[in-house]
N, C-alpha and C positions, 0 to 999 in steps of 0.2 A: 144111348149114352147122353141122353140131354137132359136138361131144368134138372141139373146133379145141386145139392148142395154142399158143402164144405165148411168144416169147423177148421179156422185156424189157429192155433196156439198165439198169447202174442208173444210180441219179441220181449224178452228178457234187456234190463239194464244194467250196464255198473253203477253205482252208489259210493259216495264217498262224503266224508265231510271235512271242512278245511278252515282254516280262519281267513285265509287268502286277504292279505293287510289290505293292501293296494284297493282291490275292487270293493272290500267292505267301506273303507274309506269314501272313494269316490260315490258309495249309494249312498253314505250319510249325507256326503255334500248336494245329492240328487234330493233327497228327501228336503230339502228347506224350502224349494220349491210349491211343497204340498201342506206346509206350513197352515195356512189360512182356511186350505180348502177339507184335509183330512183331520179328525178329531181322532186322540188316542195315539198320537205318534209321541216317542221319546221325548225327556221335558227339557233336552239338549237341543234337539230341532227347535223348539218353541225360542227360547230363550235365545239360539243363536241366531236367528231368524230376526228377531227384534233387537239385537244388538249390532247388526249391520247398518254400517251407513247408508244414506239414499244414493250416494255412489258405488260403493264396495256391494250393495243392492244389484246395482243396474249391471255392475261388471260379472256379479255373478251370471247372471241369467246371459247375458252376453254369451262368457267361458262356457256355461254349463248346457245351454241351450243350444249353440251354434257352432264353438270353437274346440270343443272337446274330443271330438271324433279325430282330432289333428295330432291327438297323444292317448290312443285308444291304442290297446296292440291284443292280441293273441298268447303273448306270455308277458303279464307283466313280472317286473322282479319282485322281489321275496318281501321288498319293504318300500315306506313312503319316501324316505332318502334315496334310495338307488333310483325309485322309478322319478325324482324330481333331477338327478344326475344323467340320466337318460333323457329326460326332455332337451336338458340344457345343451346336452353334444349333438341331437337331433339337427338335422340341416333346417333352418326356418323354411324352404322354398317344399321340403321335404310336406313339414306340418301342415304350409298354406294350400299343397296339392292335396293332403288327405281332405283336409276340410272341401274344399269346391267339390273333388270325386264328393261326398257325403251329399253334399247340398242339392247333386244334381240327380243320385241317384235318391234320394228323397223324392223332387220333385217326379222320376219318375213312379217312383212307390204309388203318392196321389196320382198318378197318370195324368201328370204334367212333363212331357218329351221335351226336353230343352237339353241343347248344348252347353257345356262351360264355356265356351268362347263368345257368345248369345249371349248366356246369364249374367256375362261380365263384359260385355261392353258397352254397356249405359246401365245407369243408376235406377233410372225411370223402369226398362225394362226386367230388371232384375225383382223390384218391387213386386210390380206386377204377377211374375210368374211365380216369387213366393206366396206372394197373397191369393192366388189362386190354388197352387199345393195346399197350404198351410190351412186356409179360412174355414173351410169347412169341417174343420178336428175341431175346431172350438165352436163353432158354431151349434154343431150338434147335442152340448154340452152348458147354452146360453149364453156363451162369451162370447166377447173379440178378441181378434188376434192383435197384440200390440205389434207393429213394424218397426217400432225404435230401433229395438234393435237389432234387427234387419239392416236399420239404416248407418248404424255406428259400425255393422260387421264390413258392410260394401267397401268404405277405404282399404281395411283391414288385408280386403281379398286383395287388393293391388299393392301392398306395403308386407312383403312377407317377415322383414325383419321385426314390426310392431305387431303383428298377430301374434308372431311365438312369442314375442318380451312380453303381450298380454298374458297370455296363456300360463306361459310359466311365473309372472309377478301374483298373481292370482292364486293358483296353487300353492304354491309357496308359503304364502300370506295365509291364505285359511287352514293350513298345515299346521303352522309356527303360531296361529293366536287363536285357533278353536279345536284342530281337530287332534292334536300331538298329546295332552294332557288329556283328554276325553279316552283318546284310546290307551293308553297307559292304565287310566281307573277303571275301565271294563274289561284288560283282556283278562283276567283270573273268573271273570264271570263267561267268557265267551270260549276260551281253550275247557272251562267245565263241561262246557255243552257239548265242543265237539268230541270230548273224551268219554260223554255220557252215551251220544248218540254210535260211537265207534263202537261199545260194547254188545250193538243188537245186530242183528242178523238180516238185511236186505236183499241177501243171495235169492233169485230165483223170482224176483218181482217185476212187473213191466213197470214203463216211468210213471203211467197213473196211478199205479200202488204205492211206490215207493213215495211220489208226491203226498198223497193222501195219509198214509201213515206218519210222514214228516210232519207235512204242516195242517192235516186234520181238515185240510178242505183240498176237493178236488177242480185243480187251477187248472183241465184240459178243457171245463165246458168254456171257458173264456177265451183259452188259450190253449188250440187244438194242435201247434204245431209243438207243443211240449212232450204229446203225446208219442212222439217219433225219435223225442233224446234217448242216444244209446250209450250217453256218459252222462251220469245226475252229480254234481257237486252241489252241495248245500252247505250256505254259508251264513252260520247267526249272526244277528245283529242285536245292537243292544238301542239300537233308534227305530225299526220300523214300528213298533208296540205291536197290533196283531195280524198287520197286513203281510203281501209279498211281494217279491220282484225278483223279474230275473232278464239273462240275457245269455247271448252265446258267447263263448271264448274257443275260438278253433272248432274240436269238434265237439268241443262241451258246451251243455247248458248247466248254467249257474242259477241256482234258485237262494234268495236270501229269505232269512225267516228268523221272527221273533225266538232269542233264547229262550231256552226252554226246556225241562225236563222232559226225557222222551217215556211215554206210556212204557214200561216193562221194563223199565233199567232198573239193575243191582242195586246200586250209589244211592245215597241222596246228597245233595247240594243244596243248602240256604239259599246261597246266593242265587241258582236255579228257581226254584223256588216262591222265591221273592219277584223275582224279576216277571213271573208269568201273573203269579198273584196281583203284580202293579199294573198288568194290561188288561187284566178282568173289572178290577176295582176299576179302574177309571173309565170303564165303560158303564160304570151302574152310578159312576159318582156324578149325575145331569139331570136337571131336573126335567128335561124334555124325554130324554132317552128313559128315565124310569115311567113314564107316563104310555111310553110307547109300549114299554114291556106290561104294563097291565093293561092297555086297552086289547093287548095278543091273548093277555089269560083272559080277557072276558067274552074276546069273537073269536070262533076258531082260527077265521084265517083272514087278514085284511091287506086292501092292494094299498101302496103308497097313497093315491089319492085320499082313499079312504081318510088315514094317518092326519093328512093335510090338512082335509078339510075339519078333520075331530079340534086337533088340537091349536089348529090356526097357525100352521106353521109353512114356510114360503119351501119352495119346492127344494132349492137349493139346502138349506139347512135341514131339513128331512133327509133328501139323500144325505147329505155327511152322517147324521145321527145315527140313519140304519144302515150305510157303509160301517161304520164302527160295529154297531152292534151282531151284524151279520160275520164280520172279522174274526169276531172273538167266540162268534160261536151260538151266543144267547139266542138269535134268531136264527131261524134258517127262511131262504130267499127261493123264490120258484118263479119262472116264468110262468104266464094264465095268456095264452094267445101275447097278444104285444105287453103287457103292462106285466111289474112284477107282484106278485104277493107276497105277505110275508107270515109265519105261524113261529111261536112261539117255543124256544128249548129251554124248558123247566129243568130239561136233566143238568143241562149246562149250569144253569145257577146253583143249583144243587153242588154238582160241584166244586162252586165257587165258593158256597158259605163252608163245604166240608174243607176246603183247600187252606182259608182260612183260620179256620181251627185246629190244625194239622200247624200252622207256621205259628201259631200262637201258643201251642203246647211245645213243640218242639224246643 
């Protein structure tokens, strides 16, 4: 009875889709962040991005980078008023404990062991052990880690009444003058989706099916602990264009995903429609990124550097170019030993010029 092998079934998931106000909200607000670095995101990120102050800028990243885990919860309420009512009743000392808990178990995540009592009893040493958690996520990536605000968060940690009057002036603020009018004009195009997406059949799929069929790429090889959700909520968005993101809530995982008509619905929607056709089109609408789509149909298969040194273009903006393009589909991306490659999907475009013909008869 030994060197036996064994086929195991996998596990099956639940499937749902939802418009979930609150958490779509707060990943709009997440995305401005990537404003600079990712191409192809919603022209509401772009735009509100550049319409922030260089202070309402720097408070952002503050809130959204450090102080937000302090009004994170496991059920948010049904809408962006209740959950900005909820912040306000919340005890600040409550918020200022969630936040440190977060900061420290961060620091333990990079396998940096620190106490909160440690982290917060000088200025100097708290620096420190962020910049050593922190440094090397950016660095890996070409960057620096900016500390600022690090440095404006550390009062913050000892001032529990100003950290929550931060928190919640901030939300508030980007609620009431970017985000409240934004979501009003998309949700007939986002309740589309999810009433498109309700009408197919998920039953009997594990979460890399169900992902894969959602969002058309499969987001376990980056992210392998998605592979073990045994509750999928997916939630369109009318700001990621053709990227994804997700996170846990209880025992759910939340995946956000570009609207979109789903392959094999009844219905059809315009506004559907349209909304997928703008995140194709603006992946072909570049004069770098069309260059890159023909040097794929002339070489079978070419690694980044390759790409680079063709078109003289700096590492940085290459990856953004074939992050977009890989997004939406037109390429597809392979690891070769360390470095990636990438080959070219003719079927993809093909579908783009048919899709376009399709919304132009219609």
């Amino acid at each position: 009875m030994t060197d036996q092998e064994f086929i195991f079934i996998p596990q099956t998931t639940t499937t749902d889709f939802a418009l979930m106000t609150v958490e779509s909200n707060l990943n709009s607000l997440a995305l401005l962040k990537l404003a600079g670095e990712y191409s192809g995101l919603g022209q509401w990120v772009e735009t509100t991005a550049e319409a922030l102050s260089e202070a309402r800028w720097f408070k952002h990243r503050l809130v959204s980078d450090i102080l937000l885990p302090g009004v994170e919860y496991d059920d948010f309420p049904p809408d962006v008023p209740s959950y900005l009512q909820r912040i306000a009743a919340q005890s600040p000392e409550v918020t200022r404990d969630r936040v440190i808990k977060n900061l420290v178990s961060t620091c333990a995540w990079h396998g940096v062991q620190v106490e909160a009592e440690t982290l917060l009893r000088d200025k100097s040493v708290f620096i420190e052990k962020i910049n050593t958690a922190y440094a090397p996520k950016y660095e890996k990536k070409g960057q620096t880690l900016d500390l600022s605000i690090f440095e404006a968060a550390y009062p913050l940690l000892h001032d529990a009444e100003q950290l929550h009057a931060t928190v919640y002036e901030h939300l508030k603020y980007m609620w009431e003058a970017h985000l409240q009018a934004e979501w009003q004009r998309n949700l007939d195009l986002l309740e589309a989706c999810v009433a498109a997406y309700k009408q197919l059949d998920y039953n009997g799929m594990s979460a890399t099916e169900a992902i894969r069929a959602v969002t058309g790429r499969d987001l376990t090889v980056n992210f392998p602990e998605l592979k073990e959700a045994r509750e999928l909520v997916f939630v369109p968005s009318a700001h990621i264009g053709p990227y994804n993101s997700y996170f846990k809530s209880g025992k759910k995982m939340i995946v956000i995903f570009g609207a979109k008509m789903p392959q094999g619905a009844q219905t059809e929607s315009p506004l559907l429609d349209r909304s997928e056709l703008l995140v194709q089109l603006n992946a072909l609408a570049d004069e770098n990124r069309l260059q890159i789509l023909k040097l794929l149909h002339q070489h079978e298969e070419l690694f980044a550097q390759d790409i680079i040194n063709m078109l003289g273009l700096s590492q940085s903006s290459a990856s953004r170019h074939l992050r977009q393009l890989t997004a939406t589909g037109c390429v597809v991306e392979r690891r070769k030993d360390v470095a990636k490659c990438y080959t070219l999907n003719l079927q993809r475009i093909d579908e783009t010029t048919r899709a376009l013909k399709h919304y132009i008869r219609g």
